[in-house]
VMD Tcl script that builds the backbone (N, CA, C; Angstrom):
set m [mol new atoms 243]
animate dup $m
set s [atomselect $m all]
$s set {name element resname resid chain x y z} {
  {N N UNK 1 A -22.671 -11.404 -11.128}
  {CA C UNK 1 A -22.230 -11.570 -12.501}
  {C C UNK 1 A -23.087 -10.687 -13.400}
  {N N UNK 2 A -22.374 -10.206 -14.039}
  {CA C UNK 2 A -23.381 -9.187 -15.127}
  {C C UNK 2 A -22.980 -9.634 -16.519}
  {N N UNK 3 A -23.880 -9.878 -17.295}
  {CA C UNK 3 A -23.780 -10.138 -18.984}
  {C C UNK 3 A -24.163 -9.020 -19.685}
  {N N UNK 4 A -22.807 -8.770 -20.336}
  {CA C UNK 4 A -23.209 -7.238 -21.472}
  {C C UNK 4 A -23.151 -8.338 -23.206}
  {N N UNK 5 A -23.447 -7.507 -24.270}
  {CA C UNK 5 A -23.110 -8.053 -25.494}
  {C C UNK 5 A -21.603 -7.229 -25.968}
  {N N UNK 6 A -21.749 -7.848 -27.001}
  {CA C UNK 6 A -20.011 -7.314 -27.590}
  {C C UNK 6 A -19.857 -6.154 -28.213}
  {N N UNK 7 A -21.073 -5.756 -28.938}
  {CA C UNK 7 A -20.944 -3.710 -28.679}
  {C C UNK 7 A -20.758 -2.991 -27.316}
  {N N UNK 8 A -21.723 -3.455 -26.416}
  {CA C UNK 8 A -21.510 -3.006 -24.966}
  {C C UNK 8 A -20.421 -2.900 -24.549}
  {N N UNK 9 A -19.896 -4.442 -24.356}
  {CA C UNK 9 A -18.439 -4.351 -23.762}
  {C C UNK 9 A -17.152 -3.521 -24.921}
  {N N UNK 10 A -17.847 -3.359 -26.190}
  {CA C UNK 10 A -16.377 -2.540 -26.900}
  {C C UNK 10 A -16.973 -0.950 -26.816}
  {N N UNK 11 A -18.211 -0.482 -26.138}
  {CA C UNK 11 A -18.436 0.893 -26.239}
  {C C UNK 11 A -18.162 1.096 -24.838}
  {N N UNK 12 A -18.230 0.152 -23.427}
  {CA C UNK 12 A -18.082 0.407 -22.198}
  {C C UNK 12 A -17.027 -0.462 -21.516}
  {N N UNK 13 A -15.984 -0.459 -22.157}
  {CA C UNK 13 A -14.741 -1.091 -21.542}
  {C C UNK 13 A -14.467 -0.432 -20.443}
  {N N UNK 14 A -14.058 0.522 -20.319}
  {CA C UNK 14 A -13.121 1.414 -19.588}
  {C C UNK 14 A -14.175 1.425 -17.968}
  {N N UNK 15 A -15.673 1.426 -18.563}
  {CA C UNK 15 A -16.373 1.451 -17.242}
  {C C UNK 15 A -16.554 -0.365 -16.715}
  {N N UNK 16 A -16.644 -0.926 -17.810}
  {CA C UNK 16 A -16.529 -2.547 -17.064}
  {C C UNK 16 A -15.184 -2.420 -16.317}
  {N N UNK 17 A -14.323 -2.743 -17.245}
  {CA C UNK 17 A -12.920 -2.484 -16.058}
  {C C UNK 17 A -13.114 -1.687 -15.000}
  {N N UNK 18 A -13.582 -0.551 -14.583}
  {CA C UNK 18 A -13.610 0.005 -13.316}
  {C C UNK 18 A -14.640 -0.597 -12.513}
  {N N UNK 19 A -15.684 -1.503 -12.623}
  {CA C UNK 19 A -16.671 -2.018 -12.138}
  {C C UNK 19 A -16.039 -2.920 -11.490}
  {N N UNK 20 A -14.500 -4.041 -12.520}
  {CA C UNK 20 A -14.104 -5.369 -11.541}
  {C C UNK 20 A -13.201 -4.415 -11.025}
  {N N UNK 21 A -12.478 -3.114 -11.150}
  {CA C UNK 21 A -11.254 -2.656 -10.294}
  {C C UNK 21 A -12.229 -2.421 -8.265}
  {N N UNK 22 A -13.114 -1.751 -8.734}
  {CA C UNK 22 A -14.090 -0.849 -7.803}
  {C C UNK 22 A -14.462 -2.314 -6.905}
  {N N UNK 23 A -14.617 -3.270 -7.301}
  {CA C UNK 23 A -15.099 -4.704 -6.427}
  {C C UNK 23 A -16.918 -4.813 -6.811}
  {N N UNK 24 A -17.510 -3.766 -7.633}
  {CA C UNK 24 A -18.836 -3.980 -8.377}
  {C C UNK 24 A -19.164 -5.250 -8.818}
  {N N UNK 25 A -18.387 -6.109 -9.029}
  {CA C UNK 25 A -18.375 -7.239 -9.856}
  {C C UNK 25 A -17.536 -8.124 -9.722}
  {N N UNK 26 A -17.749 -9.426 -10.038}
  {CA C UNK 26 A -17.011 -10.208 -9.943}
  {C C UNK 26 A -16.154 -10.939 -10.613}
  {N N UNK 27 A -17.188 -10.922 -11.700}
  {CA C UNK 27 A -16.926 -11.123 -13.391}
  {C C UNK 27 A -17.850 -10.905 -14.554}
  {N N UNK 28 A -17.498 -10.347 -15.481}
  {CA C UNK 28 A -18.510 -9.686 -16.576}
  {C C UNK 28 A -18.514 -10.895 -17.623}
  {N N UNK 29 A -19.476 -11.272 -17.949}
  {CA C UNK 29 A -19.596 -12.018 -19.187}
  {C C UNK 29 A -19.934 -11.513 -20.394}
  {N N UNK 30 A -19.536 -11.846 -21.582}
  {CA C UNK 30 A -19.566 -10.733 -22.414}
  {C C UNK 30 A -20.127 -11.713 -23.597}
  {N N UNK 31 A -21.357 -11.471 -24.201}
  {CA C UNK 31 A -22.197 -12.381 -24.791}
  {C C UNK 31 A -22.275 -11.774 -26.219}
  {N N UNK 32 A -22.136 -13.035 -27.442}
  {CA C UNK 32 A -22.697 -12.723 -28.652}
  {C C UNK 32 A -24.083 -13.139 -29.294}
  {N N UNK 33 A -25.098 -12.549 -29.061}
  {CA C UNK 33 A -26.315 -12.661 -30.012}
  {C C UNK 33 A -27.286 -14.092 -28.547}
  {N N UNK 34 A -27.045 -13.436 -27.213}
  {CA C UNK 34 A -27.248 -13.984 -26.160}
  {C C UNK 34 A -26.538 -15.016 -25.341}
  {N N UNK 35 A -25.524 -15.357 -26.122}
  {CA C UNK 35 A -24.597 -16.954 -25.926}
  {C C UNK 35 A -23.612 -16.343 -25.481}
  {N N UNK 36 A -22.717 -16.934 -24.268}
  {CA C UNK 36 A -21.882 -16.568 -23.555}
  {C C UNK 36 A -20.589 -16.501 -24.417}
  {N N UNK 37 A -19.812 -15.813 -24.943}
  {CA C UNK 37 A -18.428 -16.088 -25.202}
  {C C UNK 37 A -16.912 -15.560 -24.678}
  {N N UNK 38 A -17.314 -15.113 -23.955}
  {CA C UNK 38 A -15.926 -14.515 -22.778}
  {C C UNK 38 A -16.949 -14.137 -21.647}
  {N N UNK 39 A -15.393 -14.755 -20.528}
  {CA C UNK 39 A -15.475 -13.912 -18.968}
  {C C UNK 39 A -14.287 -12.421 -19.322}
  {N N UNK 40 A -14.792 -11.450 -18.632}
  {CA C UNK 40 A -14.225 -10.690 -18.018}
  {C C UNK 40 A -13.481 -10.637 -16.125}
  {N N UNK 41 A -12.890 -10.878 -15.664}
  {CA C UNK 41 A -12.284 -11.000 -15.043}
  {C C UNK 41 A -11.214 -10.233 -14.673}
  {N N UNK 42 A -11.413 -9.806 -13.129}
  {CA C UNK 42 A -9.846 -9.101 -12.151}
  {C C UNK 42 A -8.718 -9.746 -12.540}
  {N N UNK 43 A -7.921 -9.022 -12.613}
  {CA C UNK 43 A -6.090 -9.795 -12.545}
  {C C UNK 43 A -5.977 -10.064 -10.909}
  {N N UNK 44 A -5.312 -11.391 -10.384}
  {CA C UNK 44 A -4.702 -11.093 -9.188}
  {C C UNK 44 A -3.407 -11.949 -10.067}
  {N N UNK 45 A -2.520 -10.764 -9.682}
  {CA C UNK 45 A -1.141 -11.410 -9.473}
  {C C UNK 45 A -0.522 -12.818 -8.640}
  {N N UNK 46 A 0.392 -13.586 -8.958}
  {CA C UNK 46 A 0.525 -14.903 -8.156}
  {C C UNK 46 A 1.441 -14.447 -7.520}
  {N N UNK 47 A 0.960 -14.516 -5.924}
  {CA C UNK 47 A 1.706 -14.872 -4.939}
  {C C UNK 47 A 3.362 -15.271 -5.137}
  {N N UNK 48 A 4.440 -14.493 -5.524}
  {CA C UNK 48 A 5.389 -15.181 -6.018}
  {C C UNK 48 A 6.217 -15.338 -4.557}
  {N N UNK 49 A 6.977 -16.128 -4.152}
  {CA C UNK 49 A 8.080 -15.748 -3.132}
  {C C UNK 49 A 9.385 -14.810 -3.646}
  {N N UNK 50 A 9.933 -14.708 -2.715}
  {CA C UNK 50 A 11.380 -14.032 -2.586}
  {C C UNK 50 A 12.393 -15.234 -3.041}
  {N N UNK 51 A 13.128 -14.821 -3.940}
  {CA C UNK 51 A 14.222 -15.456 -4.425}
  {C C UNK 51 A 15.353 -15.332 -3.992}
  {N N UNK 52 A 16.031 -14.299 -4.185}
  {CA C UNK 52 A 17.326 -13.921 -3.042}
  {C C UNK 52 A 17.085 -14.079 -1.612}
  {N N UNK 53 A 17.818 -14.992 -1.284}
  {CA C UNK 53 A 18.379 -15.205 -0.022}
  {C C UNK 53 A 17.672 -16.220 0.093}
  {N N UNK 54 A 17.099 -17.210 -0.911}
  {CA C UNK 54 A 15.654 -18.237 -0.040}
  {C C UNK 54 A 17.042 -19.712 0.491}
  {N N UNK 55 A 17.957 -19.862 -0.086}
  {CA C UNK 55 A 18.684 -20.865 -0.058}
  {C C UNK 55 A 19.934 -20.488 1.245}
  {N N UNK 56 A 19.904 -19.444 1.886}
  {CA C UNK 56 A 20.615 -18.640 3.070}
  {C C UNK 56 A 20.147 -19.904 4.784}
  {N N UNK 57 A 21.635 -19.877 4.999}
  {CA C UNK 57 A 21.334 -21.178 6.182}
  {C C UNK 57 A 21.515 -22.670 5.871}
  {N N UNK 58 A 21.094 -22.996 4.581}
  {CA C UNK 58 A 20.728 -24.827 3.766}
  {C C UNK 58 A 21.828 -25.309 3.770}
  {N N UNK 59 A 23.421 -24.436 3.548}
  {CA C UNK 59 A 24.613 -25.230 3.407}
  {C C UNK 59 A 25.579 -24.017 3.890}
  {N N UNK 60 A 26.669 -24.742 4.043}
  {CA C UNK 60 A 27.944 -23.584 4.320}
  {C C UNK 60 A 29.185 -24.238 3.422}
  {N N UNK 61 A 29.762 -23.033 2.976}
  {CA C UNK 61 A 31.004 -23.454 2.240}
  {C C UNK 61 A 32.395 -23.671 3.089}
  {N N UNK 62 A 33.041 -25.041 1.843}
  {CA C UNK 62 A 34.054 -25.678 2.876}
  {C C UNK 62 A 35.294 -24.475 3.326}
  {N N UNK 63 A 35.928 -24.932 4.304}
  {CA C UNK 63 A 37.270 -23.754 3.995}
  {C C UNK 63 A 37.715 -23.483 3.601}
  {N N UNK 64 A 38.270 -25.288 2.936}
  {CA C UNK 64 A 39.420 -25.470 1.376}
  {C C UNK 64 A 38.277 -25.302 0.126}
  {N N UNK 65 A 37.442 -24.267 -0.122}
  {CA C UNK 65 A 36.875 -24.248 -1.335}
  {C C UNK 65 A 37.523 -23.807 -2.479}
  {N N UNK 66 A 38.686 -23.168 -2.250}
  {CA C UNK 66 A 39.178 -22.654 -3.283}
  {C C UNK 66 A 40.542 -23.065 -3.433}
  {N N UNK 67 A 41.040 -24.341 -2.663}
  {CA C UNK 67 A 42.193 -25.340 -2.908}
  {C C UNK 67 A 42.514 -25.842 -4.155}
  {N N UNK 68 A 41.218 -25.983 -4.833}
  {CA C UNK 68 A 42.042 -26.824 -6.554}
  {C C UNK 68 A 41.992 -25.402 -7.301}
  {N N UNK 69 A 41.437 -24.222 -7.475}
  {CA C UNK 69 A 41.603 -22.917 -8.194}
  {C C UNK 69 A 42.708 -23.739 -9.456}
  {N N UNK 70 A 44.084 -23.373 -9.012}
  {CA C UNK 70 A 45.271 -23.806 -9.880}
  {C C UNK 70 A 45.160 -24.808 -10.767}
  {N N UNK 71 A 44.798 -25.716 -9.810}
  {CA C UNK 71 A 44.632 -27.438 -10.912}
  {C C UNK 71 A 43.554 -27.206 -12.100}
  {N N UNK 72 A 42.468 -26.389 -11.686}
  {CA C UNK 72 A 41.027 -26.501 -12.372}
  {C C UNK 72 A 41.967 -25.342 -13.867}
  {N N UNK 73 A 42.633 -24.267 -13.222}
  {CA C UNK 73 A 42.798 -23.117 -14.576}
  {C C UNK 73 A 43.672 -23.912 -15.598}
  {N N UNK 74 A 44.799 -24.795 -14.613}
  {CA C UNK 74 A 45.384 -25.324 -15.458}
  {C C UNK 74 A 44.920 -26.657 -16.433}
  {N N UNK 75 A 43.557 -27.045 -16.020}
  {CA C UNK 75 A 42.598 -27.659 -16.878}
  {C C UNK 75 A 41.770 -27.243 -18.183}
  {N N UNK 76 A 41.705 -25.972 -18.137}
  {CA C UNK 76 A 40.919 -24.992 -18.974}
  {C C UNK 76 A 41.990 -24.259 -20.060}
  {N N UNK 77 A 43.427 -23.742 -19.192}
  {CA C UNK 77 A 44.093 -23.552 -20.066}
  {C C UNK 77 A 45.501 -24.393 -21.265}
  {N N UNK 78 A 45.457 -25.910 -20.631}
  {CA C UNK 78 A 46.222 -26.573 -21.236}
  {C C UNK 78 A 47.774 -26.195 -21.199}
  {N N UNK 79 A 47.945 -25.595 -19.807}
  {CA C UNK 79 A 49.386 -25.227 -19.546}
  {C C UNK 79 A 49.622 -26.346 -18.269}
  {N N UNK 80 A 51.041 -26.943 -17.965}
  {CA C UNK 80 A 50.977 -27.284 -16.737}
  {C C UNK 80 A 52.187 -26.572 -15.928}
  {N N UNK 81 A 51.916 -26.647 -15.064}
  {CA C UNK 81 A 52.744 -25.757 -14.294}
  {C C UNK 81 A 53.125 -25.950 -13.260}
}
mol reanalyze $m
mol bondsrecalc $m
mol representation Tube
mol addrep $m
């Protein structure tokens, strides 16, 4: 852990950031008038999963899925037919 003050870290950003990119560090603390008031810290992105296709296999569609089509349009459009 390294503690800079808040001129430091606004005159040496660009090299703190390359210190947590480089693995130099772990986290920078960035202090006013000796008192801690921010971490500096790596981004890690979250682990997201895959969305498409995650629900592939869970169910199968019926044969007659598209048996009421007619009944349902003629629900929506107020015609009967």
């Amino acid at each position: 852990m390294t503690q800079v003050n808040v001129f430091q870290a606004k005159t040496e950003l660009s090299k703190l950031i390359a210190s947590l990119e480089n693995g130099d560090d772990e986290e920078i603390v960035i202090a006013r008038n000796g008192k801690p008031v921010a971490r500096l810290v790596r981004w890690v992105p979250a682990a997201g999963k895959k969305r498409i296709g995650s629900a592939k296999g869970m169910f199968t569609v019926p044969d007659d899925f598209d048996a009421d089509d007619a009944a349902i349009a003629e629900l929506f459009s107020g015609e009967t037919g």
